[in-house]
NUGU-516474 format. One record per residue: residue in three letters; residue number from 1; y, z, x of N, C-alpha, C in turn. Coordinates in Angstrom, 3 decimals. Layout:
REM residues N
("ALA" NUM (Y Z X) (Y Z X) (Y Z X))
...
***
This chain:
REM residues 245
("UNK" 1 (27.152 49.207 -30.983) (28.164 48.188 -31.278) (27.466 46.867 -31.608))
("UNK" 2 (27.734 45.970 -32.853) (27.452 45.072 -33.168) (27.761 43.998 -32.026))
("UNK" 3 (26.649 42.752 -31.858) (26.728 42.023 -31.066) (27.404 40.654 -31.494))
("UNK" 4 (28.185 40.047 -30.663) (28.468 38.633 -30.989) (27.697 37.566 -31.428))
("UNK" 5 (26.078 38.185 -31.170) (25.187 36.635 -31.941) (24.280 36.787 -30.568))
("UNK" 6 (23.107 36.247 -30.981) (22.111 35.511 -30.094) (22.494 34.551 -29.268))
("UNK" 7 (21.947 34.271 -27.861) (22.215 32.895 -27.449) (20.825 33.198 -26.634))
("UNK" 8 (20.604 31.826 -26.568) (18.892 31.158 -26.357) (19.610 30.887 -24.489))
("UNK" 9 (18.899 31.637 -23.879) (18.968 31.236 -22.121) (17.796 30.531 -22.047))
("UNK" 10 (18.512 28.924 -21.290) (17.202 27.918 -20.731) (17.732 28.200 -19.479))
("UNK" 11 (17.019 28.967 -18.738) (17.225 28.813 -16.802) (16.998 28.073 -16.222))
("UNK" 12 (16.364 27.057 -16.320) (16.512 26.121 -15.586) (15.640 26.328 -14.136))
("UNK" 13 (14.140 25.479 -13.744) (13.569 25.274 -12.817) (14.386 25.531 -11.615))
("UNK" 14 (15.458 25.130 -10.897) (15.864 25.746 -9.932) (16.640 27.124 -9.524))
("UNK" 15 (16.875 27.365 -10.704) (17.653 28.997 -10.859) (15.758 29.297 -10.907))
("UNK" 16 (15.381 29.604 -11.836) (14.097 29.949 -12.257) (13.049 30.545 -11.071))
("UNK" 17 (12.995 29.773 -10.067) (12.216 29.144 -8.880) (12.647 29.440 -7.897))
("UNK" 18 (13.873 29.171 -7.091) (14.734 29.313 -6.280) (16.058 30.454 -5.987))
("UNK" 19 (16.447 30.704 -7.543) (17.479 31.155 -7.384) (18.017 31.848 -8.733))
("UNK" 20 (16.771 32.682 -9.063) (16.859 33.695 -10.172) (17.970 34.677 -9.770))
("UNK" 21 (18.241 35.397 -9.174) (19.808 36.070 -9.083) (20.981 35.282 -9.760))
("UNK" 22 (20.597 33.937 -10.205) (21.818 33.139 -10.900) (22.030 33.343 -12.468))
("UNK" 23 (20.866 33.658 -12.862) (20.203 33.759 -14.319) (20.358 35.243 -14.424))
("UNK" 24 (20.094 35.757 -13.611) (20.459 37.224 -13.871) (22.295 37.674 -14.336))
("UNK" 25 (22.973 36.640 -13.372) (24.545 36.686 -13.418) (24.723 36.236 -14.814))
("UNK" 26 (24.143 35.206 -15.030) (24.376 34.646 -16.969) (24.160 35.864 -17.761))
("UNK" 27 (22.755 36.337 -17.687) (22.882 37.026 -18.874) (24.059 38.405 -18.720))
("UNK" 28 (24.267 38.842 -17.286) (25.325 40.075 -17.403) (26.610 39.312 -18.101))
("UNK" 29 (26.987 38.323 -17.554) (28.137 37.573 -18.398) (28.117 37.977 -19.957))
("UNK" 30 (26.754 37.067 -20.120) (27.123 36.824 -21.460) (26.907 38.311 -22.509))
("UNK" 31 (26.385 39.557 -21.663) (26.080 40.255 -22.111) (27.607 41.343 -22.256))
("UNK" 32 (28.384 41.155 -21.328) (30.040 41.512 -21.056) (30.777 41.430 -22.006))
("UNK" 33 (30.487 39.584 -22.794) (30.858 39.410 -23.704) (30.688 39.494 -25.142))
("UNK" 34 (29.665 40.470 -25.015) (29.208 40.675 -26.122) (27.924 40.513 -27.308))
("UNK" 35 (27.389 39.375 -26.063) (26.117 38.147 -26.829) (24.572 39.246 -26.309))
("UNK" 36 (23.802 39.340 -27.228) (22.424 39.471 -26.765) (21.866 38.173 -26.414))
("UNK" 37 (21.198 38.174 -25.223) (20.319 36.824 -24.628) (19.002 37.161 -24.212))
("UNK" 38 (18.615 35.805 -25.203) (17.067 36.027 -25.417) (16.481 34.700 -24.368))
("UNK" 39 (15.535 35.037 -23.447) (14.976 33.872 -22.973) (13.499 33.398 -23.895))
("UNK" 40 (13.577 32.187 -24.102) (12.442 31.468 -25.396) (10.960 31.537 -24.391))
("UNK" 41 (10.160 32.478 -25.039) (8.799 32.438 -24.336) (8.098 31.096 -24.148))
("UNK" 42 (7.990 30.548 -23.068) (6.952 29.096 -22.994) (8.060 27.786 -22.508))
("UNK" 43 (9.474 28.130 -21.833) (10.276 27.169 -21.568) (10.017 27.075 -20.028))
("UNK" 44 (9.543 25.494 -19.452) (9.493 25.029 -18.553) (10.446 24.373 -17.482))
("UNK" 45 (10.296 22.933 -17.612) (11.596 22.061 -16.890) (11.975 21.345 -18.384))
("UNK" 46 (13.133 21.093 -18.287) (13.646 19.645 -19.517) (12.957 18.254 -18.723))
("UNK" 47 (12.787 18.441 -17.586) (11.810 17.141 -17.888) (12.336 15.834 -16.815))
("UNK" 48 (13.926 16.252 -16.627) (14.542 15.490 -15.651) (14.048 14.776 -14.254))
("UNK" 49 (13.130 15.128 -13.946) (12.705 14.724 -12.350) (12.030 13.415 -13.064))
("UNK" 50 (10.798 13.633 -13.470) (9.878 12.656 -13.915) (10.938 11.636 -14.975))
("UNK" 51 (12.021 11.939 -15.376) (12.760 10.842 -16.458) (13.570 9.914 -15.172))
("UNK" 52 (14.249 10.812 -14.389) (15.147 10.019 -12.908) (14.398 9.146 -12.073))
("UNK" 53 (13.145 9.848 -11.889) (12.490 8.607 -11.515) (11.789 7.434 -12.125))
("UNK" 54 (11.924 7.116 -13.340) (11.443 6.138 -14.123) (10.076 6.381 -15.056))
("UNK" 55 (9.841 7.451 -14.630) (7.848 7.504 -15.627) (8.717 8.765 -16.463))
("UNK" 56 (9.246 8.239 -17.883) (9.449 8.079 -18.777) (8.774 8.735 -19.705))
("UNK" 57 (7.615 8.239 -19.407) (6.414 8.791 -21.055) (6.052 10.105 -20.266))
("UNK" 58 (5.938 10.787 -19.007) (5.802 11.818 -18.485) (6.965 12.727 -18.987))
("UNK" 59 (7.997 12.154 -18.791) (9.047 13.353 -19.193) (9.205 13.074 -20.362))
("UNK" 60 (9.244 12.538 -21.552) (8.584 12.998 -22.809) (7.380 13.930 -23.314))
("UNK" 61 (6.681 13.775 -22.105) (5.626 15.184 -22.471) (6.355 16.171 -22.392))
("UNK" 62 (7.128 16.433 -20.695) (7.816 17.915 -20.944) (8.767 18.261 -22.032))
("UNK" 63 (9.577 16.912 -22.276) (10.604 17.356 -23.072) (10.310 18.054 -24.116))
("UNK" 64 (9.265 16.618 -24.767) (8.297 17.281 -26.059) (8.149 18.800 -26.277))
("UNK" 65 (7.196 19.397 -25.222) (7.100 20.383 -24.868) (8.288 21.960 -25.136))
("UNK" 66 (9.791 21.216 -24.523) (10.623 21.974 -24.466) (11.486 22.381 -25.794))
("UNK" 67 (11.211 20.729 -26.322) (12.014 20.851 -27.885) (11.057 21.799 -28.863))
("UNK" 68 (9.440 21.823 -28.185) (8.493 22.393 -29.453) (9.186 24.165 -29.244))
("UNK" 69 (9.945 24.541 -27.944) (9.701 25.440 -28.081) (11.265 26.440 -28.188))
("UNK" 70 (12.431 25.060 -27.740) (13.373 25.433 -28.414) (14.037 25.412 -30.278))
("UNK" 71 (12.891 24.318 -30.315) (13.517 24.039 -31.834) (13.034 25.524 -33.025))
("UNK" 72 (12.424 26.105 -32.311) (11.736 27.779 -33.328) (13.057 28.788 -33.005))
("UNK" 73 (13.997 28.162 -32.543) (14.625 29.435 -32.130) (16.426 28.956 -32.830))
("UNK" 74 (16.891 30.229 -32.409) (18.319 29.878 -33.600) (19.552 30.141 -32.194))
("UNK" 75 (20.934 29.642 -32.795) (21.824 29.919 -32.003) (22.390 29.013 -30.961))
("UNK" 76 (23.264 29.328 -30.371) (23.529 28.488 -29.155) (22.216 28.198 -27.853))
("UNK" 77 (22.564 27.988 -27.479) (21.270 27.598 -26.242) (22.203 27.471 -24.991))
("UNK" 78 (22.754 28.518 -24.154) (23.230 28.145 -22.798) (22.404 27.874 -21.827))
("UNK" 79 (23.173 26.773 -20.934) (22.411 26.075 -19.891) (23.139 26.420 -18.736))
("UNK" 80 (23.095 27.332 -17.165) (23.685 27.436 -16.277) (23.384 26.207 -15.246))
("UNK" 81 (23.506 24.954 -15.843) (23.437 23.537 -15.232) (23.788 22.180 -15.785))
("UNK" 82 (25.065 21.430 -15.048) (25.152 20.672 -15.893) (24.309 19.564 -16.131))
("UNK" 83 (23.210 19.598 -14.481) (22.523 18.067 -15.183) (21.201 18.229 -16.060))
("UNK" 84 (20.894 19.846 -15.876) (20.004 20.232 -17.054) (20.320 19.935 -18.170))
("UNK" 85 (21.922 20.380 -18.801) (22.632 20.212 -20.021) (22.817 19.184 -20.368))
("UNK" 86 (22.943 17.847 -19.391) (23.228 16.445 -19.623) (21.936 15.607 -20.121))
("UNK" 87 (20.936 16.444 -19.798) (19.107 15.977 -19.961) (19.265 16.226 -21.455))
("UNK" 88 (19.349 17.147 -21.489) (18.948 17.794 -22.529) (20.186 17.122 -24.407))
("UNK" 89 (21.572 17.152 -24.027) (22.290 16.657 -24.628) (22.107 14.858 -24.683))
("UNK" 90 (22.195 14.242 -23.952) (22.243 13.104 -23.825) (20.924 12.423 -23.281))
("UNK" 91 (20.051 12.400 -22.695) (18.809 11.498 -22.879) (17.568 12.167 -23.157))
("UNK" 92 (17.985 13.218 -24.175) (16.741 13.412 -24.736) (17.057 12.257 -26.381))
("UNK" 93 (17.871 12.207 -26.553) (17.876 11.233 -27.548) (17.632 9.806 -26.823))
("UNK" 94 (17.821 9.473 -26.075) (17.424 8.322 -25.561) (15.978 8.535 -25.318))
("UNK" 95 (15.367 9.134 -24.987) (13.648 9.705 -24.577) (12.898 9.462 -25.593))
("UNK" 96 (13.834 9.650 -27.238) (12.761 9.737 -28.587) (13.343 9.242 -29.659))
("UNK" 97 (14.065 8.014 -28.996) (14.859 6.694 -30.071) (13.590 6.306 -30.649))
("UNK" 98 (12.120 6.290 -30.553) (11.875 5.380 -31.156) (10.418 6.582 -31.667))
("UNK" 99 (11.172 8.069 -32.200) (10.216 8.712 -32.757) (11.088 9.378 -33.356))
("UNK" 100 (10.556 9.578 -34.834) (11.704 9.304 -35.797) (11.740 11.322 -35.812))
("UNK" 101 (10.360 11.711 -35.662) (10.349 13.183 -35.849) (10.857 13.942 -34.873))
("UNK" 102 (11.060 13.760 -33.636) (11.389 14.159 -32.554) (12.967 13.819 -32.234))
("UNK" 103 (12.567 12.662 -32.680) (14.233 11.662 -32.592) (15.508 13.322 -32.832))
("UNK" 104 (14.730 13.949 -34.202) (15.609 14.667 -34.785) (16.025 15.616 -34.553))
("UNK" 105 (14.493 16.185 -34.023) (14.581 17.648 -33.202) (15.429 17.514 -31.992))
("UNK" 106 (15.084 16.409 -31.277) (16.264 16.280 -30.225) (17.721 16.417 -30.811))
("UNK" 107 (17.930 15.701 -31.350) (19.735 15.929 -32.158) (20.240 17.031 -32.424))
("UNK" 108 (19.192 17.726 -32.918) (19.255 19.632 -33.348) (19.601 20.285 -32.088))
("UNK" 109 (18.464 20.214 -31.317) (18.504 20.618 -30.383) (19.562 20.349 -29.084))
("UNK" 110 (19.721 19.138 -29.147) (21.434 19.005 -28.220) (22.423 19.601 -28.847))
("UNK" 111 (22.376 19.693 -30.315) (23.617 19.695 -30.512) (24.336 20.989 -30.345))
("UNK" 112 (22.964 22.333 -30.103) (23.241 23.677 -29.779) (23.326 24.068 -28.281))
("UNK" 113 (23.312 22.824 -27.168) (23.270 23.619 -26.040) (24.725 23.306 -25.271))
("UNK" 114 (24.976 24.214 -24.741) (25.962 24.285 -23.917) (26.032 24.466 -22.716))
("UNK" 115 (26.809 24.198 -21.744) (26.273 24.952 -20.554) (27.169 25.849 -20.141))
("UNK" 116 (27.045 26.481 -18.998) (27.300 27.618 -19.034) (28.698 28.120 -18.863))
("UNK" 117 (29.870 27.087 -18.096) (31.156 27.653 -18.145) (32.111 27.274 -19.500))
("UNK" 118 (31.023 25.969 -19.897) (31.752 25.647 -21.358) (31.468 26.942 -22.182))
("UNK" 119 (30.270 27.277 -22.753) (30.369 28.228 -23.429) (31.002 29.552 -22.961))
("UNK" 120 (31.256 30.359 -21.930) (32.176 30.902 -21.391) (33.484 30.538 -21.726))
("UNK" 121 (34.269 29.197 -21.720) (34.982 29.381 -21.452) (35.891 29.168 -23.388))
("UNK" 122 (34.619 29.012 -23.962) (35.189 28.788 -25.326) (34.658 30.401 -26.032))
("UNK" 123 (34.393 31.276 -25.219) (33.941 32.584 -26.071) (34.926 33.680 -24.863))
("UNK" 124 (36.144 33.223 -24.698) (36.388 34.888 -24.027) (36.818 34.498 -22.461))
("UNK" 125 (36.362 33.390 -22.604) (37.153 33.008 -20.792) (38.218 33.754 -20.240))
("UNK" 126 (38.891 32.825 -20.940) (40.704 32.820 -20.388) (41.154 34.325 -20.132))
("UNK" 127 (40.215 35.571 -21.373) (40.806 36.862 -21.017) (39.566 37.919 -20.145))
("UNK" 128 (38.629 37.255 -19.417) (38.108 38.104 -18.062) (39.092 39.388 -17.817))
("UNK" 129 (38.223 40.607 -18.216) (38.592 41.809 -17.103) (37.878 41.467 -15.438))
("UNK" 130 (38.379 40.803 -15.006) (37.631 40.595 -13.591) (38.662 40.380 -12.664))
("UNK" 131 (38.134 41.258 -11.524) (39.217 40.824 -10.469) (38.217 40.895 -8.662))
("UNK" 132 (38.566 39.881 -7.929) (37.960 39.663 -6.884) (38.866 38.797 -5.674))
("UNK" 133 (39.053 39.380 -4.538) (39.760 38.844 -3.924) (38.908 37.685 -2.723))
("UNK" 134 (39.576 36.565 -2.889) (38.642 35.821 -2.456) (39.436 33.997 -2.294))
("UNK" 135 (39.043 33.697 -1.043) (39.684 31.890 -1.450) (38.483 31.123 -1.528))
("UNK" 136 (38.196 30.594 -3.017) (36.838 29.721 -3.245) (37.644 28.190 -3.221))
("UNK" 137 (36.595 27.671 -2.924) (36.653 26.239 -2.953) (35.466 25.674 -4.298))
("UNK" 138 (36.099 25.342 -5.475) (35.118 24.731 -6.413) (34.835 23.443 -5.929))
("UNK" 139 (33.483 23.105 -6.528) (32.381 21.533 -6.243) (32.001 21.620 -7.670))
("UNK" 140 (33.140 20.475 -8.967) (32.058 19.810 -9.382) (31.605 18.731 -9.690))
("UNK" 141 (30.439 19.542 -9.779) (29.050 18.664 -10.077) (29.017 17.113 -11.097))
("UNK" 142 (28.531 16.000 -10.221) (28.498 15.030 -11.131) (28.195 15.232 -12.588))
("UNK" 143 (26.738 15.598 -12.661) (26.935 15.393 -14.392) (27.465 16.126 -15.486))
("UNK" 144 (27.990 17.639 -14.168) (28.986 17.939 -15.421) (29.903 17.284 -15.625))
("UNK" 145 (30.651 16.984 -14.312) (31.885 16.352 -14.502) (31.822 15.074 -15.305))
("UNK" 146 (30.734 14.338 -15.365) (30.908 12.868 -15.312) (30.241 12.586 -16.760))
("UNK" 147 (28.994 13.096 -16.934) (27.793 13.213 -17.630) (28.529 14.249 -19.082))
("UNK" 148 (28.761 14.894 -18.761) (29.425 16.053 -20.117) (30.998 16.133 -20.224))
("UNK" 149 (31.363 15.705 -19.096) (32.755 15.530 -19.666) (33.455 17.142 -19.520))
("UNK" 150 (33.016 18.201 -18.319) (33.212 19.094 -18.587) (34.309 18.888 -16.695))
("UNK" 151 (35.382 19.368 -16.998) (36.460 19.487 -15.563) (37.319 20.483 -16.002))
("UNK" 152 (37.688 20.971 -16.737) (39.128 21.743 -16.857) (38.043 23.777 -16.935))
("UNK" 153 (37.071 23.957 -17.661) (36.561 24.831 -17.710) (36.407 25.897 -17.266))
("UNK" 154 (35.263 25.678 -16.223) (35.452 25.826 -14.786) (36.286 26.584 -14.122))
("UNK" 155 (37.419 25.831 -14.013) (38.447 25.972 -13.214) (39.782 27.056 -14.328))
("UNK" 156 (39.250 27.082 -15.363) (39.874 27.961 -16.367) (39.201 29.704 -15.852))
("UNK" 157 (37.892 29.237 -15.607) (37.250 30.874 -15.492) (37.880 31.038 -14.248))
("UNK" 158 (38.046 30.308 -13.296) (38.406 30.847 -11.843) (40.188 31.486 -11.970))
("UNK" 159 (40.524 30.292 -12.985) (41.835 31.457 -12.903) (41.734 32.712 -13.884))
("UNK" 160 (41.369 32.864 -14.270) (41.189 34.149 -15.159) (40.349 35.454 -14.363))
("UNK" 161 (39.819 35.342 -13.154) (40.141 36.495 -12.068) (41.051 36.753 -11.422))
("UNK" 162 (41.427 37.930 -11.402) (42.868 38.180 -10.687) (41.973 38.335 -9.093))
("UNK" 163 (42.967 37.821 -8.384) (42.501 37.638 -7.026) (42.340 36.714 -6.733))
("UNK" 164 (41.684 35.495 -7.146) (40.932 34.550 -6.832) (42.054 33.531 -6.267))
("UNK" 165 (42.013 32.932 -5.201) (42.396 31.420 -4.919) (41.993 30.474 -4.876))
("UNK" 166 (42.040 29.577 -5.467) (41.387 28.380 -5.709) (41.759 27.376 -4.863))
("UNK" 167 (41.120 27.053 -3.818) (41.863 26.204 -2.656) (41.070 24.703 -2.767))
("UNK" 168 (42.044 23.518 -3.260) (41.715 22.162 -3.105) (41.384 21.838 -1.270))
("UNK" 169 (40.804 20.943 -2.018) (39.905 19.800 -0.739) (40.237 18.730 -0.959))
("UNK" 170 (39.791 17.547 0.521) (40.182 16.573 -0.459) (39.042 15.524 -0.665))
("UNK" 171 (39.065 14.386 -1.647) (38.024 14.279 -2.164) (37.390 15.608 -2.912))
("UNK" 172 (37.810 16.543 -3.783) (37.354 17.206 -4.303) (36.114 16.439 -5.501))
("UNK" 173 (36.446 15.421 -6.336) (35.531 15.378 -7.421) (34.522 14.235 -6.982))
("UNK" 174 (34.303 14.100 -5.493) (33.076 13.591 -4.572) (31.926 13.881 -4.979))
("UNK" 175 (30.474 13.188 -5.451) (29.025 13.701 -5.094) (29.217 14.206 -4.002))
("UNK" 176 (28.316 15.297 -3.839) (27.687 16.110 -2.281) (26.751 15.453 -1.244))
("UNK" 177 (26.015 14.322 -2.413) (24.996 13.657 -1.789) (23.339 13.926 -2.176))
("UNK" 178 (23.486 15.125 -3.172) (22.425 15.462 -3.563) (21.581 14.495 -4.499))
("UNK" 179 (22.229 14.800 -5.708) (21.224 13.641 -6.749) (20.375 13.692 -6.887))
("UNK" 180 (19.402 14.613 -6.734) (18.014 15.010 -7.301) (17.151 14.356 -5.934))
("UNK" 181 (16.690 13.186 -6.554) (15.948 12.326 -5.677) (16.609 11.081 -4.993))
("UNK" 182 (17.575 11.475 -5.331) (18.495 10.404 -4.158) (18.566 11.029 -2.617))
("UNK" 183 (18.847 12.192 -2.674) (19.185 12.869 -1.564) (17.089 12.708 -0.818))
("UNK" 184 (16.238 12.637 -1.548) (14.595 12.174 -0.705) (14.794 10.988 -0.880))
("UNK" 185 (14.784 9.714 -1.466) (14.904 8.738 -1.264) (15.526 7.906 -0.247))
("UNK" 186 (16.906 8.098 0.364) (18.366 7.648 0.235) (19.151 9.090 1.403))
("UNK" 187 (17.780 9.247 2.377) (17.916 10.803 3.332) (19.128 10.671 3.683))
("UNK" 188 (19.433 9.255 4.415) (20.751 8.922 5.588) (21.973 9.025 4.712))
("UNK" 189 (21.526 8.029 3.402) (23.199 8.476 2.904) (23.530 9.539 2.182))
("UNK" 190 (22.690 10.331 2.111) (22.647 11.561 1.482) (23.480 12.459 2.779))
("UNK" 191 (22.668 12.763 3.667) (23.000 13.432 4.636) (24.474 13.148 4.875))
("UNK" 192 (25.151 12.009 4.803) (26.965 11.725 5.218) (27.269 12.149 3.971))
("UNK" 193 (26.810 11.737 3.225) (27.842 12.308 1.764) (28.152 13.828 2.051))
("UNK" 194 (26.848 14.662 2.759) (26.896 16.212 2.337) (28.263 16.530 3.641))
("UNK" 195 (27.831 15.181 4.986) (28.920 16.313 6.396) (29.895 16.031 5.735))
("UNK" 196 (30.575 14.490 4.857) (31.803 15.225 4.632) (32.436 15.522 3.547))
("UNK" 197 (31.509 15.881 2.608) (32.080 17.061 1.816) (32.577 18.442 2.434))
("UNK" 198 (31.437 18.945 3.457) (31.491 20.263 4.055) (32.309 20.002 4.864))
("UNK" 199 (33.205 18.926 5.865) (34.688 18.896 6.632) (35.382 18.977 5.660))
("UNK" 200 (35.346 18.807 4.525) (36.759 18.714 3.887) (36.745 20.528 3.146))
("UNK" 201 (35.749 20.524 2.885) (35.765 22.316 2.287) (35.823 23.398 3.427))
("UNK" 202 (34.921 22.910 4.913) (35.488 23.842 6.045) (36.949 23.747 6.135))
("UNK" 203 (38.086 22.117 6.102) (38.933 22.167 6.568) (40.233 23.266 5.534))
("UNK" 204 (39.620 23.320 4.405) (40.149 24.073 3.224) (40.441 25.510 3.597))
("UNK" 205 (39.773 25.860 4.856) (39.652 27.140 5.020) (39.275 28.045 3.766))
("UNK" 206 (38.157 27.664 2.830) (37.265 28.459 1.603) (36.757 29.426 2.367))
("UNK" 207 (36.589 30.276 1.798) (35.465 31.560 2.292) (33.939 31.949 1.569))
("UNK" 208 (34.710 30.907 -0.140) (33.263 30.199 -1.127) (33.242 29.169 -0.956))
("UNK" 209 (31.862 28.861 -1.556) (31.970 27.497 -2.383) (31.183 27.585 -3.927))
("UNK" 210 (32.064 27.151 -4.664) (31.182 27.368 -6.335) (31.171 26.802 -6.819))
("UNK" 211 (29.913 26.291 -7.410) (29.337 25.475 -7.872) (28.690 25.321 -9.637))
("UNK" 212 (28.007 24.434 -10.265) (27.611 24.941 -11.785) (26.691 24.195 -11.747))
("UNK" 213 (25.926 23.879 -10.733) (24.685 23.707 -10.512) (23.900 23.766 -9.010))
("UNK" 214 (22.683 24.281 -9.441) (22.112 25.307 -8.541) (21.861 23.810 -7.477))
("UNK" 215 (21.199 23.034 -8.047) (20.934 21.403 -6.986) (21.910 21.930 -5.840))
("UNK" 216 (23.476 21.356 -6.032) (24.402 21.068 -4.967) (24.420 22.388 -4.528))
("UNK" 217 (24.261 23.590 -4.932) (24.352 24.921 -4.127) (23.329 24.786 -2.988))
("UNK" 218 (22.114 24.319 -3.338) (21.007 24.510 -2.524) (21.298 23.348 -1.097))
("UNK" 219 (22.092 21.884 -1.262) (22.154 21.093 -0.993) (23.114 21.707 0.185))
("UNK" 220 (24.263 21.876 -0.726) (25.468 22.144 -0.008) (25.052 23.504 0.979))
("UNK" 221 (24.365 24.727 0.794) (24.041 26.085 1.364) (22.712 25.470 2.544))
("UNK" 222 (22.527 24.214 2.547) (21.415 24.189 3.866) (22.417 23.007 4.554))
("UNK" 223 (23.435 22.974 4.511) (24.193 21.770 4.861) (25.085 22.848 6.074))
("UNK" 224 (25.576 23.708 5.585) (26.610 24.851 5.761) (25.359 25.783 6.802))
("UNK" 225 (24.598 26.225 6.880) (23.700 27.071 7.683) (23.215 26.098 8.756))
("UNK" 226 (22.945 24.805 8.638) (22.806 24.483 9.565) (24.177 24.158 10.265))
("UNK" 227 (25.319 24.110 9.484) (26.819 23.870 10.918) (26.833 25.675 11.492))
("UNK" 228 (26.031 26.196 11.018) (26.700 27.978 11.582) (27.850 28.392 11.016))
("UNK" 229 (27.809 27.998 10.160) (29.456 28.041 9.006) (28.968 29.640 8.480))
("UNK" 230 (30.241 30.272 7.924) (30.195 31.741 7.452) (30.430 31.423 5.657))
("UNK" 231 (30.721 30.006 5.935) (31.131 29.944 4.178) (29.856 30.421 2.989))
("UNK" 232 (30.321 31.084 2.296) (29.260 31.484 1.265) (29.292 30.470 0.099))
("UNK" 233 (27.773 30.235 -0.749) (27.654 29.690 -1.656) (27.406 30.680 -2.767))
("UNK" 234 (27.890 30.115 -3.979) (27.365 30.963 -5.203) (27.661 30.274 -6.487))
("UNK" 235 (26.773 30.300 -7.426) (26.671 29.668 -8.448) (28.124 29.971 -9.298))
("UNK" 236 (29.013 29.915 -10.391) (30.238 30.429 -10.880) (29.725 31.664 -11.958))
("UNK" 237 (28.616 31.837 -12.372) (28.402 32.813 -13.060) (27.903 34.061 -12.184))
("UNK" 238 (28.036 33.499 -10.629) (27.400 35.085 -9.547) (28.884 35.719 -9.310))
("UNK" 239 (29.835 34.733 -9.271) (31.269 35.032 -8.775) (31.836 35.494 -9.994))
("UNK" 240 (31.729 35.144 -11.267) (31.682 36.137 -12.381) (31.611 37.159 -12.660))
("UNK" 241 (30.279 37.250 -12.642) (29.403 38.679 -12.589) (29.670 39.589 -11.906))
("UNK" 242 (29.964 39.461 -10.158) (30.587 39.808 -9.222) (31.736 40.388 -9.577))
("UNK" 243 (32.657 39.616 -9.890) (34.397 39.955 -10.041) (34.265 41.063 -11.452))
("UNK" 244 (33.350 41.048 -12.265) (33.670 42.063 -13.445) (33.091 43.208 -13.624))
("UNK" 245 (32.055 43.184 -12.543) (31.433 44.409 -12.174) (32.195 45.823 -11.954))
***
């Protein structure tokens, strides 16, 4: 059977590293739907740590790096992260305003990536054969939410499993407290941001929590093990993958 098209998987350093079972859930997705997914030989980090913290001309090396090795390749480019996707869309052009050759490749190159429930949810979402019984509590993520402009998505794939309950919190569209290097910088207020996110998602009575970036999973899943909580974490493409199995 003919395939829907190529799409370029960037996994992303913390799926990659931490939490490859997440990347594995993408490509069964996207493979459900029809897409062959190719991961680009020689893709690292986008570069984000070293840009958040201010040394700049460092994460222009990686980026550099990332554009030399996405720009050889064709197709969409899914990202299972939004602040990977937000790096990558939005300050990699800020990174190479003032390089006219790169400037461009960056533009190319944002202009094909997506991340991962957007493109889901614009190739086949809404009609999921998936069904999973389950009450999740969604978390999202600042830069999707804020940074890409991505809120309704998401929450489109969750209804499109039969089973699923989607149980509000309050303060739902709260930081967790993570923030890359806010949460090492900035320990104390990091640490309150995370207890009460997790009172308001324990008080939800969730049995998930799902997330679209691996950061707040990791944040939120050592937040939750240390209360002795039973709540499970999982990225939205494991609860995917999961439900259509």
């Amino acid at each position: 059977m003919a395939t829907r098209g190529i799409v370029q998987l960037f996994p992303t350093c913390l799926v990659n590293e931490f939490h490859p079972e997440a990347g594995m859930a993408v490509t069964r997705v996207l493979e459900r739907l029809g897409f062959e997914v190719v991961v680009p030989d020689g893709l690292t980090c986008c570069g984000q740590p070293a840009y958040n913290a201010g040394f700049h001309d460092d994460a222009r090396l990686v980026a550099r790096h990332t554009l030399d090795v996405l720009a050889r390749t064709d197709g969409p480019i899914v990202v299972p992260s939004g602040s990977c996707s937000d790096m990558a869309v939005h300050q990699y052009v800020e990174l190479f305003r003032d390089d006219a050759r790169d400037l461009e490749r960056a533009r190319a190159v944002s202009a094909r990536c997506r991340e991962f429930s957007q493109f889901v949810a614009d190739h086949g979402g809404a009609d999921l054969a998936a069904r999973l019984t389950a009450r999740v509590a969604y978390h999202p993520s600042c830069h999707l939410l804020r940074g890409l402009g991505v809120r309704e998505q998401p929450r489109l794939l969750l209804r499109a499993i039969d089973g699923i309950e989607a149980v509000a919190f309050a303060d739902q569209e709260e930081c967790c407290g993570f923030g890359g290097l806010f949460s090492v910088k900035n320990a104390d207020i990091s640490g309150s941001m995370l207890d009460r996110k997790l009172s308001a998602i324990a008080a939800s009575g969730a049995e998930r929590v799902v997330s679209c970036d691996l950061g707040c999973l990791l944040h939120l899943e050592g937040g939750l093990r240390r209360r002795g909580a039973a709540i499970r974490t999982q990225h939205l493409a494991e609860l995917i993958d999961e439900a259509m199995a």
